[in-house]
Every structure is written in structure tokens, then in C-alpha cells.
C-alpha positions as CSV (number, residue, x, y, z in Angstrom):
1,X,149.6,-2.4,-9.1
2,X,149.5,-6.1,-10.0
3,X,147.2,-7.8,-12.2
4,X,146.9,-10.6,-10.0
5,X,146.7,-8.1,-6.7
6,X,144.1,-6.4,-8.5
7,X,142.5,-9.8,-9.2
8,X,142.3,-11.5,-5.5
9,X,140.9,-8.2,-4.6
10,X,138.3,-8.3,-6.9
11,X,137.3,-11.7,-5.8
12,X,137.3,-10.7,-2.3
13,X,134.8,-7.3,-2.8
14,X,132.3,-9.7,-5.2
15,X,132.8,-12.7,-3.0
16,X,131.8,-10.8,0.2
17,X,129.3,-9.0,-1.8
18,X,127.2,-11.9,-3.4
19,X,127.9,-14.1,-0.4
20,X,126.6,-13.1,3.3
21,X,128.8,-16.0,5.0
22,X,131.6,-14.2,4.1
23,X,131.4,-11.2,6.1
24,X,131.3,-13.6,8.8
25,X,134.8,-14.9,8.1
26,X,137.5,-14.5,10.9
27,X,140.8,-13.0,9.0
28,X,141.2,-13.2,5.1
29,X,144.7,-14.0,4.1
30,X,146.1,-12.3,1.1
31,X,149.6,-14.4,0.4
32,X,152.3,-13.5,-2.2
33,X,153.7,-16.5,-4.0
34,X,156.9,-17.0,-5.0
35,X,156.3,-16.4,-8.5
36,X,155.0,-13.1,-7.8
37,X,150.8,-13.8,-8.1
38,X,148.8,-13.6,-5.3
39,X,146.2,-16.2,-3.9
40,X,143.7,-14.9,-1.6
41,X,142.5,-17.4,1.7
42,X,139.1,-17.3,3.4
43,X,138.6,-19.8,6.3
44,X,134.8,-20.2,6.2
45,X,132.2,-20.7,9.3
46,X,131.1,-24.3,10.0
47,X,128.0,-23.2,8.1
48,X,129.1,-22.8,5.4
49,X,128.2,-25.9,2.4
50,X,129.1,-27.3,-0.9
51,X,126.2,-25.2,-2.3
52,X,128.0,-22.0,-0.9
53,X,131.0,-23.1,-2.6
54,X,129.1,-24.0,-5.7
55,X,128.1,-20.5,-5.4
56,X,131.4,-19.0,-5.3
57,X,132.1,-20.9,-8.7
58,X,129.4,-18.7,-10.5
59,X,130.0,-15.4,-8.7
60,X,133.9,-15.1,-10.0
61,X,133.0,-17.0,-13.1
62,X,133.4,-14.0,-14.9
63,X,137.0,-13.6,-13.3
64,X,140.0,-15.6,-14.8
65,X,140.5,-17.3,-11.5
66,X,140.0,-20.6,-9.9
67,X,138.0,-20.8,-6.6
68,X,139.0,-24.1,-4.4
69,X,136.5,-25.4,-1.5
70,X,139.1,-27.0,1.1
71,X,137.1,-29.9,3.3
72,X,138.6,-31.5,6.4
73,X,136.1,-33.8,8.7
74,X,133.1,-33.9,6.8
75,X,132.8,-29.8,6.6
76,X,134.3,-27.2,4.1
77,X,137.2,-25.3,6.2
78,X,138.4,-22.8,3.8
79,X,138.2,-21.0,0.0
80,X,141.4,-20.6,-1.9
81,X,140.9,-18.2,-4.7
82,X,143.6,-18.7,-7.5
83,X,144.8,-16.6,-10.6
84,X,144.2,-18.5,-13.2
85,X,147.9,-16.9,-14.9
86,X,150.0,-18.2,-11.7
87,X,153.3,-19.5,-12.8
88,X,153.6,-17.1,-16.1
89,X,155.4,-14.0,-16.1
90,X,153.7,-11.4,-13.9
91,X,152.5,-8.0,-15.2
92,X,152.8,-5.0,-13.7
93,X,151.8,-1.4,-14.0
94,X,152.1,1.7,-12.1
């Protein structure tokens, strides 16, 4: 399995675990890049705040990936979840 796969879903099980908002979350998109990484998508519900995404910050802290609050109309829409190796080679094992 991929690194990065294994990555995204490890963000996802402590995101969802840490965070109750979360499990409130209508689909969660798990996208294949061109390069081969993954980047995992959560549209949020309109409650969720900058402190919730403050908090996402420190729960994958110990994770070498970037979490990204996406705002649109004065509310937080969405969290991208990045792997912080996107755009090197990708490794693989089976």
C-alpha cells in the first residue's frame, strides 16, 4: 500500500477521532493526484470554526502532513489534508 494512502487514512481515523464535527461530515473525498500522493477532502458543517481547524493542526501534528482550513463567505467550507512528500517520488510496498 502507499505511504501517502496509508497517510490520508491515518488523518482521517485520528481526525474523526479527536474531532466530533467530523463524524458529522456529509461524504469524505479521498483523491489520487497526478503524481501519485493522495490528498484527503472533508467538507465541514457550518459549525464548524477556526478553533476547530486550529485543532486539526495539533491532532496530525505528529503526521508529516499539512492540514488546510478552506473559507468561502465568512465560514470554513472544507479541510484539505496534504502529504507533506507530494511531488517527490512515491513509495510503495506490498
Amino acid at each position: 500500500m502507499s505511504t501517502s494512502l496509508t497517510l490520508m487514512i491515518e488523518s482521517l481515523v485520528a481526525l474523526t477521532t479527536h474531532i466530533d464535527k467530523f463524524l458529522t461530515a456529509e461524504r469524505v473525498e479521498l483523491k489520487r493526484m497526478t503524481c501519485g500522493h493522495y490528498r484527503l477532502y472533508i467538507p465541514v458543517p457550518p459549525t464548524f470554526t477556526k478553533a476547530d481547524a486550529s485543532q486539526c493542526q495539533a491532532v496530525l501534528a505528529n503526521l508529516p502532513v499539512a492540514c488546510n482550513a478552506f473559507s468561502a463567505g465568512g465560514r470554513i467550507n472544507a479541510v484539505t489534508v496534504t502529504d507533506d512528500m507530494e511531488g517527490q517520488p512515491l513509495t510503495v510496498s506490498l
